[in-house]
MDAnalysis code that builds the backbone (N, CA, C; Angstrom):
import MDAnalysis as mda
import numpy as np

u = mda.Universe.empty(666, n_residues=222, atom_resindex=np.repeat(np.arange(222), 3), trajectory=True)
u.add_TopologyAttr("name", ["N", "CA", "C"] * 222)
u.add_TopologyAttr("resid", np.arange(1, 223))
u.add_TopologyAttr("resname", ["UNK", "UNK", "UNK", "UNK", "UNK", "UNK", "UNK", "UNK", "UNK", "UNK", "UNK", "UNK", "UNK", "UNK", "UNK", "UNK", "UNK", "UNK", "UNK", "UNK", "UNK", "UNK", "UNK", "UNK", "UNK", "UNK", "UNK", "UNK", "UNK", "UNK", "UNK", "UNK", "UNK", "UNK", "UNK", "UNK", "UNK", "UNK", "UNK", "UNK", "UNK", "UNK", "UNK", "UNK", "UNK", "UNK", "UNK", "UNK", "UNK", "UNK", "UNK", "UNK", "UNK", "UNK", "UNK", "UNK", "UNK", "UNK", "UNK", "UNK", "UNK", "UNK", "UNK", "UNK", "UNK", "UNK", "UNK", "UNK", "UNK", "UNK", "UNK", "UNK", "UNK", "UNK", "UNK", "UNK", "UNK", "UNK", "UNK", "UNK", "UNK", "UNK", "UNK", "UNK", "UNK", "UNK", "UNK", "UNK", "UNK", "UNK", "UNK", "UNK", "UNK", "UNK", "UNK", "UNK", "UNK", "UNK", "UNK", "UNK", "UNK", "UNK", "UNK", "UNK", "UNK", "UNK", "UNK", "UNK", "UNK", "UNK", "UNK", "UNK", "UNK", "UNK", "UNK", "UNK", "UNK", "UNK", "UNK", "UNK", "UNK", "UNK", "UNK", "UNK", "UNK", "UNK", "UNK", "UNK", "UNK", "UNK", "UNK", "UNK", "UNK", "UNK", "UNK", "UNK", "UNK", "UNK", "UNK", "UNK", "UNK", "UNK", "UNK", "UNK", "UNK", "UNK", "UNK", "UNK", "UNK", "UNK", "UNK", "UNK", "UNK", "UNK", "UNK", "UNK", "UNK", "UNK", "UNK", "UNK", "UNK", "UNK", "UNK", "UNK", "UNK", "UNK", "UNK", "UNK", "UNK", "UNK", "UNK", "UNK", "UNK", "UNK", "UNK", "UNK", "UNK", "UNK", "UNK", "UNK", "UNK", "UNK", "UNK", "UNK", "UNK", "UNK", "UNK", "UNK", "UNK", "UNK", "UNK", "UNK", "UNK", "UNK", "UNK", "UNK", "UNK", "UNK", "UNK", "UNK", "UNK", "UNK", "UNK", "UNK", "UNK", "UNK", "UNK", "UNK", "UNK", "UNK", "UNK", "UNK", "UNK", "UNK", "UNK", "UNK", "UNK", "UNK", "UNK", "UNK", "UNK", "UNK"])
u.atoms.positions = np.array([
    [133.961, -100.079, 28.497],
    [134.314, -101.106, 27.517],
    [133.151, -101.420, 26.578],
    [131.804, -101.353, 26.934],
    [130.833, -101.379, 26.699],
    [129.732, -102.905, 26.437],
    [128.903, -102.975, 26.214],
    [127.606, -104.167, 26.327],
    [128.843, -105.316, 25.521],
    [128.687, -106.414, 26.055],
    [128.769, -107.881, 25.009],
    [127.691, -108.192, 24.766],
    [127.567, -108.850, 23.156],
    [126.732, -109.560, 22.876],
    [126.792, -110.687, 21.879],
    [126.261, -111.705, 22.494],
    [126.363, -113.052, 21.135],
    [125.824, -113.167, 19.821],
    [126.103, -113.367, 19.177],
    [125.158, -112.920, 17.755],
    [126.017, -114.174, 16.758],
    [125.082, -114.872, 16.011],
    [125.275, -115.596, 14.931],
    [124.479, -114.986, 13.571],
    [125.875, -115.424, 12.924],
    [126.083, -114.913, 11.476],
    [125.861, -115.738, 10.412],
    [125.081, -115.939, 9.622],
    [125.354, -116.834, 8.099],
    [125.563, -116.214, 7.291],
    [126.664, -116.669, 6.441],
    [127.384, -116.241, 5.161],
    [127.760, -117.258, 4.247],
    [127.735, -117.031, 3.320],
    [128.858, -118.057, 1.863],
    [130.276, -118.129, 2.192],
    [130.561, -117.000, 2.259],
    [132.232, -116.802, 2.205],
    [132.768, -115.505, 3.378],
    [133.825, -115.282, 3.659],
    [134.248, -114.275, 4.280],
    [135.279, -113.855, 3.501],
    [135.439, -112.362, 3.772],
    [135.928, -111.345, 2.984],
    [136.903, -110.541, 4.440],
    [137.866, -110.714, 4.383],
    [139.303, -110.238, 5.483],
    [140.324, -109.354, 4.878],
    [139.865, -107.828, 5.325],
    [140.798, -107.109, 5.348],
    [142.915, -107.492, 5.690],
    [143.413, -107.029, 5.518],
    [144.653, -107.568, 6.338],
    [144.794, -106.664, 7.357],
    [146.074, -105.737, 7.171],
    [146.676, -104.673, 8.030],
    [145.435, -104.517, 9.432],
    [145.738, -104.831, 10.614],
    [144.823, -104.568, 11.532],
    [143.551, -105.199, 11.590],
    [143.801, -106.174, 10.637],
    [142.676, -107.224, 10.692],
    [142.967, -108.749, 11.176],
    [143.811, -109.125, 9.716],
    [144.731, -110.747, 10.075],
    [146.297, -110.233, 10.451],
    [146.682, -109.145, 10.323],
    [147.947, -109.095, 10.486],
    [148.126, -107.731, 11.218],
    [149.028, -107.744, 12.489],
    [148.664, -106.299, 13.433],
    [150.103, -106.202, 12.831],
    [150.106, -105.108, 12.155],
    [151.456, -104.554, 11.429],
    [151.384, -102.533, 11.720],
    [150.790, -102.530, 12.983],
    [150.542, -101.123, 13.002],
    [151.966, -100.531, 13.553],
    [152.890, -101.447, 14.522],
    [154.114, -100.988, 14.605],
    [155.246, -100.538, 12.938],
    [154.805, -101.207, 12.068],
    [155.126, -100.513, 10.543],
    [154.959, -99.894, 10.154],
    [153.704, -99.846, 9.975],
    [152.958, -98.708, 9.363],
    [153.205, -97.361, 10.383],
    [153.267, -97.028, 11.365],
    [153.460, -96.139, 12.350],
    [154.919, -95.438, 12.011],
    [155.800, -96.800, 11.931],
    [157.322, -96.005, 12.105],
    [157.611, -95.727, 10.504],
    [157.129, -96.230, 9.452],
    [157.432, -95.818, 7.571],
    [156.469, -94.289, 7.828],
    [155.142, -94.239, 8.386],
    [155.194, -92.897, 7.895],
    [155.789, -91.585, 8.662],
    [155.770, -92.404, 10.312],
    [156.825, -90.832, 10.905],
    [158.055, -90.750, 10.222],
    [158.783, -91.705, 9.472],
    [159.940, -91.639, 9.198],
    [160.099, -90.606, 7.863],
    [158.536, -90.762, 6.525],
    [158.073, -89.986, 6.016],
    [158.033, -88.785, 6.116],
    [157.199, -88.617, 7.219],
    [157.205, -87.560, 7.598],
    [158.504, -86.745, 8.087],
    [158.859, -87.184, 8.747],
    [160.273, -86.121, 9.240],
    [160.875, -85.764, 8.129],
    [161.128, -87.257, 6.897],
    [161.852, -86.988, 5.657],
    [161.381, -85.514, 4.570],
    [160.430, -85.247, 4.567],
    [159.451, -84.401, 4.199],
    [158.607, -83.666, 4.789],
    [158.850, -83.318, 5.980],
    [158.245, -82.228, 6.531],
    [157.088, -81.991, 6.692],
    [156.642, -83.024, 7.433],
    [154.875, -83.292, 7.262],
    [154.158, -83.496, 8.175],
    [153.065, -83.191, 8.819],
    [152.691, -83.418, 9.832],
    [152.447, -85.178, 10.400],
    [153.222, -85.587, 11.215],
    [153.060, -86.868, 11.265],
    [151.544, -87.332, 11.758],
    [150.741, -86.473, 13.034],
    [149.449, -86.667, 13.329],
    [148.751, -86.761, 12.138],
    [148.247, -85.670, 11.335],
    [147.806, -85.629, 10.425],
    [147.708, -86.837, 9.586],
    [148.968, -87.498, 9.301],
    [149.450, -88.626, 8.389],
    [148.419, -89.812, 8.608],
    [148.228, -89.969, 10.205],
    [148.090, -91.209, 10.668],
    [146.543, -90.835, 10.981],
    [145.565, -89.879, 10.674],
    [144.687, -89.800, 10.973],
    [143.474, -89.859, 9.782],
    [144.676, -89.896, 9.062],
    [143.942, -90.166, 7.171],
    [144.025, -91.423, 6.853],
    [145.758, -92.024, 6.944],
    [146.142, -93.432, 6.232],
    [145.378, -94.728, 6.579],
    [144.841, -94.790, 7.488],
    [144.340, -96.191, 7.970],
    [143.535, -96.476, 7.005],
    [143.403, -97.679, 6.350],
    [142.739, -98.770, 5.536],
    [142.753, -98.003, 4.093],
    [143.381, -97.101, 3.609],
    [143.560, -95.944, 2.315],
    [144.784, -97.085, 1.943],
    [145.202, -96.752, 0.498],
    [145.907, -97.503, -0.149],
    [147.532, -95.928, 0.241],
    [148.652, -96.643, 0.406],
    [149.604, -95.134, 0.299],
    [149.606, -94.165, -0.637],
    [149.329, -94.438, -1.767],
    [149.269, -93.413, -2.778],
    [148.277, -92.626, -2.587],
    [147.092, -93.126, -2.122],
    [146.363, -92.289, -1.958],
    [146.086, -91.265, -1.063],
    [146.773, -91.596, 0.209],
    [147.607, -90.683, 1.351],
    [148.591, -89.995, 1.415],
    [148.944, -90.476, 0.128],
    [150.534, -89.293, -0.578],
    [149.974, -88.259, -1.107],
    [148.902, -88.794, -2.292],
    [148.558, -87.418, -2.740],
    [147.782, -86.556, -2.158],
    [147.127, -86.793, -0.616],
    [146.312, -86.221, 0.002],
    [147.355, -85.144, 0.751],
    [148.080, -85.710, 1.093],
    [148.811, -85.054, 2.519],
    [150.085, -83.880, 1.522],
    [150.798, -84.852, 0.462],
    [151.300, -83.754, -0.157],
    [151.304, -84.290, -1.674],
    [150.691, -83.206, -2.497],
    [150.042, -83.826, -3.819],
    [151.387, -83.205, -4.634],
    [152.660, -82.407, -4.049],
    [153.919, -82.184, -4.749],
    [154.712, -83.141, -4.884],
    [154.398, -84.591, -3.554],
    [155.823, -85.864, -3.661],
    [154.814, -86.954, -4.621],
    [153.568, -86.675, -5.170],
    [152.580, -87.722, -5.721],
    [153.469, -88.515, -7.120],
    [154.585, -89.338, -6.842],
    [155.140, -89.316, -8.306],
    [155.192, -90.526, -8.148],
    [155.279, -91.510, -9.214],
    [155.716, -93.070, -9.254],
    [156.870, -93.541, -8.601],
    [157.569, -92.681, -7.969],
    [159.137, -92.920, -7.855],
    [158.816, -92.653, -6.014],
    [158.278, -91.986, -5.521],
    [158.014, -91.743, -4.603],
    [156.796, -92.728, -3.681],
    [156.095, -92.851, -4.632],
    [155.312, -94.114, -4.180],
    [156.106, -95.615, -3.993],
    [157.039, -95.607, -5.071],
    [157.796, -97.340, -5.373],
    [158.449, -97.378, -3.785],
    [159.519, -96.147, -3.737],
    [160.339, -95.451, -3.032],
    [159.656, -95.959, -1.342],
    [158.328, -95.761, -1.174],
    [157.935, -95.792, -0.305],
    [156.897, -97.200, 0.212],
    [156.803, -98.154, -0.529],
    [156.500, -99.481, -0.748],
    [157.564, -99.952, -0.674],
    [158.613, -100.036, -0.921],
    [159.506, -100.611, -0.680],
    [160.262, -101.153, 0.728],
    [160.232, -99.495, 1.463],
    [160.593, -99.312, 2.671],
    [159.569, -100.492, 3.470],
    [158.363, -99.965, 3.430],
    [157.412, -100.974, 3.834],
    [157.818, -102.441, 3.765],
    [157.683, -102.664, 2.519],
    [158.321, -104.351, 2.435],
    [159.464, -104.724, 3.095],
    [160.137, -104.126, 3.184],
    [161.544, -104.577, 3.897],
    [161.967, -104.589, 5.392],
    [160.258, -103.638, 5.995],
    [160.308, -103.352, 7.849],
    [159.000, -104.574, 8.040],
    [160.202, -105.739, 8.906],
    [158.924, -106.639, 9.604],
    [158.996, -106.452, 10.691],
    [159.625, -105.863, 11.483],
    [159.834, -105.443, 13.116],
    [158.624, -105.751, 13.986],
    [158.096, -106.486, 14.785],
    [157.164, -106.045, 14.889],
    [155.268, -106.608, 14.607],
    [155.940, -106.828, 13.708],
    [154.750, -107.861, 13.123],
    [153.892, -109.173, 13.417],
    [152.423, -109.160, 13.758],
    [151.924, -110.409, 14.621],
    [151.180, -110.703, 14.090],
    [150.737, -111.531, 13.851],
    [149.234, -112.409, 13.609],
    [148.062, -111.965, 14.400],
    [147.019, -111.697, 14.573],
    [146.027, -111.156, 15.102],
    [145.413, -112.069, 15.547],
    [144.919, -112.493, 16.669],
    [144.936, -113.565, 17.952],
    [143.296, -113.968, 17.146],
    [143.745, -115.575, 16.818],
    [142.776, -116.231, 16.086],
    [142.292, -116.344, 14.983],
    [143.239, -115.557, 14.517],
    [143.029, -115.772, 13.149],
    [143.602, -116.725, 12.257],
    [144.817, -117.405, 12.535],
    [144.718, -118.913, 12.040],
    [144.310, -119.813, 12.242],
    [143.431, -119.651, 13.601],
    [142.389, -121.052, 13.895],
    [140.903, -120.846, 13.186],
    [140.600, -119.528, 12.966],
    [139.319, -119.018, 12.052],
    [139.416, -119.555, 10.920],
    [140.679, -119.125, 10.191],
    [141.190, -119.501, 8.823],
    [140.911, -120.936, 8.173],
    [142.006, -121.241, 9.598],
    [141.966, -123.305, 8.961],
    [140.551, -123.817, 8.953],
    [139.654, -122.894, 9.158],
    [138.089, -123.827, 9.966],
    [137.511, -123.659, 8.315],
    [138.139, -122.760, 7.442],
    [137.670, -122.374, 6.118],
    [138.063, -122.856, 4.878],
    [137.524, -123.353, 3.921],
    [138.023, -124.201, 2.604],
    [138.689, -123.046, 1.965],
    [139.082, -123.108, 0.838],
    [139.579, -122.243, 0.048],
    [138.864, -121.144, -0.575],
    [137.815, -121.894, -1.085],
    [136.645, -120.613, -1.927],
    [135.870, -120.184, -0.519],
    [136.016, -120.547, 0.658],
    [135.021, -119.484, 1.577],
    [135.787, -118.645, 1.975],
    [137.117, -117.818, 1.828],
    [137.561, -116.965, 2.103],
    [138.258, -115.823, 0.919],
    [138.353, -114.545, 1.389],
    [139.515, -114.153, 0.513],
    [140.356, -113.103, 1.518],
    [141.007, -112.264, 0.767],
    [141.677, -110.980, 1.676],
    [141.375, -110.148, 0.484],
    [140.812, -108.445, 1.014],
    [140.753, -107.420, -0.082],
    [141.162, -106.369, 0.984],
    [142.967, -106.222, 0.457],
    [143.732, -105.262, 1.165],
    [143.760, -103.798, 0.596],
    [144.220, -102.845, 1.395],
    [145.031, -101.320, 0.137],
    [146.394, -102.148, 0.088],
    [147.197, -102.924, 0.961],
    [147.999, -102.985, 0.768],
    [148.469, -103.629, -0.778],
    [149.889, -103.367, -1.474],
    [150.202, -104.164, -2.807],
    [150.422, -105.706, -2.495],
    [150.631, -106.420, -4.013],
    [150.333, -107.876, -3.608],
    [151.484, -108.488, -2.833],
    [152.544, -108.034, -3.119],
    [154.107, -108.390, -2.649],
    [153.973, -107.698, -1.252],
    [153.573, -107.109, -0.498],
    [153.728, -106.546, 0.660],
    [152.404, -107.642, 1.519],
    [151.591, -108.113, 0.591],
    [150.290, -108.508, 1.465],
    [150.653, -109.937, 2.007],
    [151.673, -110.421, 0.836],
    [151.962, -112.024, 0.972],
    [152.767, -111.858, 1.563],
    [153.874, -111.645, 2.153],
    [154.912, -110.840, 2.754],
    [154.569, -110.826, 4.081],
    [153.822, -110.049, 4.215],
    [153.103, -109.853, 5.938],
    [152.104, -110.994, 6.300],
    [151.463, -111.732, 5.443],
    [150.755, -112.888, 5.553],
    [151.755, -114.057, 5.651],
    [152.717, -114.392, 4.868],
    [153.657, -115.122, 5.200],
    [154.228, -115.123, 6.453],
    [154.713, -113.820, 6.771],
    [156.004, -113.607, 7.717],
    [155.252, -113.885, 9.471],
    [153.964, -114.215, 9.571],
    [153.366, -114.308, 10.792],
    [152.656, -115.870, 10.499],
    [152.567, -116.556, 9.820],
    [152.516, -118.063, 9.676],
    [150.851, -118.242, 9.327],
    [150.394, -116.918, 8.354],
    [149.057, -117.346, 7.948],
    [149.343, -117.602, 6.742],
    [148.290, -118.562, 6.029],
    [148.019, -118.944, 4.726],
    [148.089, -118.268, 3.521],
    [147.985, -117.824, 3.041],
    [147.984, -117.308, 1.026],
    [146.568, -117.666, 0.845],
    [145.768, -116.820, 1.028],
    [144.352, -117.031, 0.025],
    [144.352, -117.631, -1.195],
    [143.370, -118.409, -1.539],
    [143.334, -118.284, -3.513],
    [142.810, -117.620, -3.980],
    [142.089, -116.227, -3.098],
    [141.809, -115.011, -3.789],
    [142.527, -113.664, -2.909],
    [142.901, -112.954, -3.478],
    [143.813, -111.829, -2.692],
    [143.330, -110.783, -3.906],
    [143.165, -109.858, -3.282],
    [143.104, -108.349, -4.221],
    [143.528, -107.548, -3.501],
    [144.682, -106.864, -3.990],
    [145.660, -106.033, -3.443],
    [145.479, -104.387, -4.328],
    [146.276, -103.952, -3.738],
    [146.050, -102.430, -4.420],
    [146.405, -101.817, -5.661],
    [146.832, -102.524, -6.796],
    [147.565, -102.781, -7.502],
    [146.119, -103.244, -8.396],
    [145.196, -104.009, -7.982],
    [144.152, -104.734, -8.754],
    [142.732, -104.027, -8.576],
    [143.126, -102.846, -8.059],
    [141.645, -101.786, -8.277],
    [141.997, -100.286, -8.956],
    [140.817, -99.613, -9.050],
    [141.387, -98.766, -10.063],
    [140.875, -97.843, -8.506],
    [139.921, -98.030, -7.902],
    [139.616, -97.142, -6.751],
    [139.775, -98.099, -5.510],
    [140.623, -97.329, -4.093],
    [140.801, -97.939, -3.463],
    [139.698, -97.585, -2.090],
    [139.865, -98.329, -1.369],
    [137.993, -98.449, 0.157],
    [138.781, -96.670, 0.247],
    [137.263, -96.156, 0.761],
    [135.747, -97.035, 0.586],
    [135.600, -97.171, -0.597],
    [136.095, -97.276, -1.674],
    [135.154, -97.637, -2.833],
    [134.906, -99.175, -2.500],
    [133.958, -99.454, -3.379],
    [133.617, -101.009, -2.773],
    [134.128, -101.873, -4.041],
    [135.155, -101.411, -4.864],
    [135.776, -101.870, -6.343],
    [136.008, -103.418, -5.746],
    [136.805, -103.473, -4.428],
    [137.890, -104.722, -4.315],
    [137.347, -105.367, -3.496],
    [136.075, -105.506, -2.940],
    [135.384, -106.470, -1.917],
    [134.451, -107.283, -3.314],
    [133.524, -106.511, -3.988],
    [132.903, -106.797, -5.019],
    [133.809, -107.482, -6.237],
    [134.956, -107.140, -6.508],
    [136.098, -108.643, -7.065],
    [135.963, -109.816, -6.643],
    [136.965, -109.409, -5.518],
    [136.566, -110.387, -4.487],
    [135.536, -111.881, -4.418],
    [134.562, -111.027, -4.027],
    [133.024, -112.064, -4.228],
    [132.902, -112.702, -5.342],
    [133.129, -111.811, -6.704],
    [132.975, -112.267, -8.158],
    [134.099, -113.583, -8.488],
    [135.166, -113.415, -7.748],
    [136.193, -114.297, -7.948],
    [136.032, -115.689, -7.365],
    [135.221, -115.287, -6.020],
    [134.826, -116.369, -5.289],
    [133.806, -116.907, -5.999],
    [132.820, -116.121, -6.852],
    [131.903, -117.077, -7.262],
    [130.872, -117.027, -6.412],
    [130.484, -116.076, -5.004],
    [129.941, -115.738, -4.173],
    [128.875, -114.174, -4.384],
    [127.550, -114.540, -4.315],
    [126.359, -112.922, -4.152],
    [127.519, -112.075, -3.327],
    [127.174, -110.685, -3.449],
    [127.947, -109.725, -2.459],
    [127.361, -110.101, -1.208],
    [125.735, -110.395, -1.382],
    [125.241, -110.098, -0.307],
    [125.606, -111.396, 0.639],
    [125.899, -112.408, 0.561],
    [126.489, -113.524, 1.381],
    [127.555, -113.520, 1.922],
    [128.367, -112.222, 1.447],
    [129.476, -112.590, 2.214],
    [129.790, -111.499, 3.293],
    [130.357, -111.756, 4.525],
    [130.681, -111.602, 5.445],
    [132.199, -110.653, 5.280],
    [132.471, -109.449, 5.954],
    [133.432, -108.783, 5.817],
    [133.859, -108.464, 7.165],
    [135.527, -108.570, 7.696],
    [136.227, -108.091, 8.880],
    [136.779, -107.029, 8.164],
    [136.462, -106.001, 9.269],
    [137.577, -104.639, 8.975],
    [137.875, -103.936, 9.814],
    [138.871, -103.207, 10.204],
    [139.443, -102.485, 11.407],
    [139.006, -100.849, 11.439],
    [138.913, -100.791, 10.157],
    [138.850, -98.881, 9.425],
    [137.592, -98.918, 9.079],
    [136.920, -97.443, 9.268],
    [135.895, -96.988, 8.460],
    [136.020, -96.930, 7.253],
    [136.798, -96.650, 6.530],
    [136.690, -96.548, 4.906],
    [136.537, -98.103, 4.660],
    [136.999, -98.928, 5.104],
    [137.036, -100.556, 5.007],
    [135.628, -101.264, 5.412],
    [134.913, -100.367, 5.983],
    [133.053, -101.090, 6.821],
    [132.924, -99.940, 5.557],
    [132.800, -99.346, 5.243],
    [132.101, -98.391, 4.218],
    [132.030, -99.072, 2.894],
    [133.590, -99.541, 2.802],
    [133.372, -100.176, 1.181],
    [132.760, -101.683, 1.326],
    [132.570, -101.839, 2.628],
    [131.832, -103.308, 2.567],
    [130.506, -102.681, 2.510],
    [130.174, -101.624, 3.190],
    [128.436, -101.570, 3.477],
    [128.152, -101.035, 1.801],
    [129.209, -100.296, 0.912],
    [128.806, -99.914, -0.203],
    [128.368, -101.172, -1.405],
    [129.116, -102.496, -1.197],
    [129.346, -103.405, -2.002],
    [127.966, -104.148, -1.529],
    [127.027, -104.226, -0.421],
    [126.336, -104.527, -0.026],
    [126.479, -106.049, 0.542],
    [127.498, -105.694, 1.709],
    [128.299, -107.127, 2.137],
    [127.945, -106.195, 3.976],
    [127.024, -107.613, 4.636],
    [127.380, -107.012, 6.288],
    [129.068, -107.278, 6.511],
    [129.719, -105.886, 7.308],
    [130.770, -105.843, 8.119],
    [130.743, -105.653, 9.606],
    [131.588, -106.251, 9.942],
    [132.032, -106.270, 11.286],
    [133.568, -105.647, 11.285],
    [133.241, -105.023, 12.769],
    [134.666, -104.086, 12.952],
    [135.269, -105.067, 13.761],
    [136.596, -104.816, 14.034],
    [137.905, -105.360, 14.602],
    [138.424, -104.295, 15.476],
    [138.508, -104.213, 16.615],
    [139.114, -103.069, 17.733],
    [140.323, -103.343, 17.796],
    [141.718, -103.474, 16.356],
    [143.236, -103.162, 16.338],
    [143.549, -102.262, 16.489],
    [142.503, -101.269, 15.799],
    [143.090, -99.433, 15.478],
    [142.293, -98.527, 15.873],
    [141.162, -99.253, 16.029],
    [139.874, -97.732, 16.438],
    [138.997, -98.793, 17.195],
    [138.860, -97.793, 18.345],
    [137.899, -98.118, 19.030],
    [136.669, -97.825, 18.799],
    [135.298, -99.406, 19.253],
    [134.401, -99.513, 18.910],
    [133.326, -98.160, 18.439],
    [133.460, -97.586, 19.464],
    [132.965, -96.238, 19.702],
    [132.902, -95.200, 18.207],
    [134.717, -95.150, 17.480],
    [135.042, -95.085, 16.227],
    [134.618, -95.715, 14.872],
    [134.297, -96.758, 15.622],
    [133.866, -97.600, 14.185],
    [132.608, -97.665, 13.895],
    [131.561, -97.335, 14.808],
    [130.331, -97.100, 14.973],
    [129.165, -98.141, 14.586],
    [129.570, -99.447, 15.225],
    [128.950, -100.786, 14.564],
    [129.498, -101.866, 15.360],
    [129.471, -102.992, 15.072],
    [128.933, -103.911, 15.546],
    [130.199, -104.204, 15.695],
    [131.541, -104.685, 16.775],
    [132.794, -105.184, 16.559],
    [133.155, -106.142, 17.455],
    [134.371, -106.858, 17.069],
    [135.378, -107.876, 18.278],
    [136.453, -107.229, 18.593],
    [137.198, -108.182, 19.305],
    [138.006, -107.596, 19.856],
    [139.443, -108.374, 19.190],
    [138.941, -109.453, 19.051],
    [139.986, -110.166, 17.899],
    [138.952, -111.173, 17.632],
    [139.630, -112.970, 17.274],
    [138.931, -113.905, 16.381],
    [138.450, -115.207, 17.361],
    [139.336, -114.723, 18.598],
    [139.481, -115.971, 19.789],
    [137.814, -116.415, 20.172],
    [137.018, -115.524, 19.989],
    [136.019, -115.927, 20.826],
    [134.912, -116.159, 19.570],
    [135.423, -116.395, 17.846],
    [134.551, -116.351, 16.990],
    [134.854, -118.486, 16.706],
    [133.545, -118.526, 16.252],
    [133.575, -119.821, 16.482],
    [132.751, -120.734, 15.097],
    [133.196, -121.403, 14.354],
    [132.339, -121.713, 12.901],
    [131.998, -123.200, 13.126],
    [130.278, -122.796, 12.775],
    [129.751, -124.075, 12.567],
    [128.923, -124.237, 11.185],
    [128.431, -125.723, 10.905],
    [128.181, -125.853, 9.402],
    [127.139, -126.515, 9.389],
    [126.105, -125.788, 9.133],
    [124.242, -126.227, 9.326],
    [124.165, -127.173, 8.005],
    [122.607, -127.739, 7.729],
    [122.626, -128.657, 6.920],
    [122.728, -128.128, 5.509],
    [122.247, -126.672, 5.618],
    [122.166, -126.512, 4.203],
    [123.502, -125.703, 3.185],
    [124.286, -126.098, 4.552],
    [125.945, -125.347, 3.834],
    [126.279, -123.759, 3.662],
    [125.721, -123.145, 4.608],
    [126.402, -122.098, 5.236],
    [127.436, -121.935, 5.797],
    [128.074, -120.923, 5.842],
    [128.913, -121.112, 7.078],
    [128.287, -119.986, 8.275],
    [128.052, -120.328, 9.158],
    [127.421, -119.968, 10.481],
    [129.037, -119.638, 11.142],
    [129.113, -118.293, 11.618],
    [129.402, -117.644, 13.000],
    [128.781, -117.716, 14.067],
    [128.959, -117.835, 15.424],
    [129.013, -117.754, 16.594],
    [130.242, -116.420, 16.898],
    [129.308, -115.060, 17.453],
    [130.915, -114.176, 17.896],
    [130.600, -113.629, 18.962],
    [131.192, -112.905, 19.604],
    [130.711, -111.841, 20.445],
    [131.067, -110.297, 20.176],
    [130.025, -109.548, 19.926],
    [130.296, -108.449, 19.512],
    [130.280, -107.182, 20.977],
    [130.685, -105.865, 20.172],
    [130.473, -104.951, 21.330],
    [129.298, -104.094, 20.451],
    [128.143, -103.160, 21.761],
    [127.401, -102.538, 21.065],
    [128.338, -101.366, 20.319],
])
């Protein structure tokens, strides 16, 4: 399972992936692309060994750059939006949340904006007043386009803010934007993520020093 360790964090703001971060929607995401796949003849392993924290289009045109069309992408966002089967809140993350004002948080998903509020709604978390969805970058993680919004929107240094992410391309576009990340063990184990992670939010704990930080308390794995 490997070492625990306690570690406190200061940051301005936090920066929260969704999919496998605030919202365990991997039973969705699992059954839209085998369903993909069978529809099109595609290797379903393959599928699922690319898509994590990638925006879909960009896993469309990887896997087959012949279905890469606007109609096929809509086609396939759609499906998404309409499968909540399944769908949970990620244990502590609305007690993390509420502990946070408005400008100390955001979400910078691949997912689009109608699918992000959607899955944030449908499990009883909040609506950020900053959300950047996939739809609002021109490059999706790792580029570090939509964490670095993000911050700018908040009004927050990159370097203050604090990033959860489940995926490597998602700790990449934080370590690129020059934001510390922490991994989340929804989808890949620690081992995978190769850094510092939880296991969910239950054991993360916020306190507020004099000079207006926001201070973490977490327990990480080596």
């Amino acid at each position: 399972m490997g070492e625990m360790n306690n570690v406190v964090l200061e940051c301005a703001a936090i920066l929260f992936d969704m999919d496998g971060t605030l919202v365990d929607s991997t039973s969705v995401v699992e059954r839209q692309w085998r369903l993909f796949a069978a529809r099109h003849d595609l290797d379903y392993a393959h599928i699922m060994r690319i898509s994590h924290g990638r925006r879909n289009a960009e896993t469309i045109r990887e896997i087959a750059p012949h279905l890469a069309t606007p109609e096929v992408f809509a086609a396939f966002d759609e499906a998404e939006l309409a499968d909540k089967e399944g769908v949970l809140a990620v244990s502590g993350a609305a007690d993390l949340i509420g502990e946070l004002a408005g400008h100390e948080w955001a979400v910078v998903t691949s997912a689009g904006q109608d699918l992000a509020r959607s899955r944030l709604q449908s499990v009883g978390l909040p609506l950020p007043e900053v959300l950047i969805g996939a739809e609002d970058v021109r490059m999706g993680k790792p580029d570090p386009e939509g964490y670095l919004a993000a911050a700018e929107r908040l009004r927050v240094p990159a370097n203050l803010c604090l990033v959860f992410e489940d995926t490597m391309p998602g700790l990449q576009a934080a370590r690129a934007a020059g934001m510390h990340g922490i991994g989340i063990t929804t989808t890949y184990p620690a081992s995978q993520l190769g850094q510092h992670c939880i296991e969910d939010f239950r054991e993360v704990r916020v306190a507020r020093p004099s000079h207006g930080k926001i201070q973490l308390s977490l327990w990480f794995r080596l």
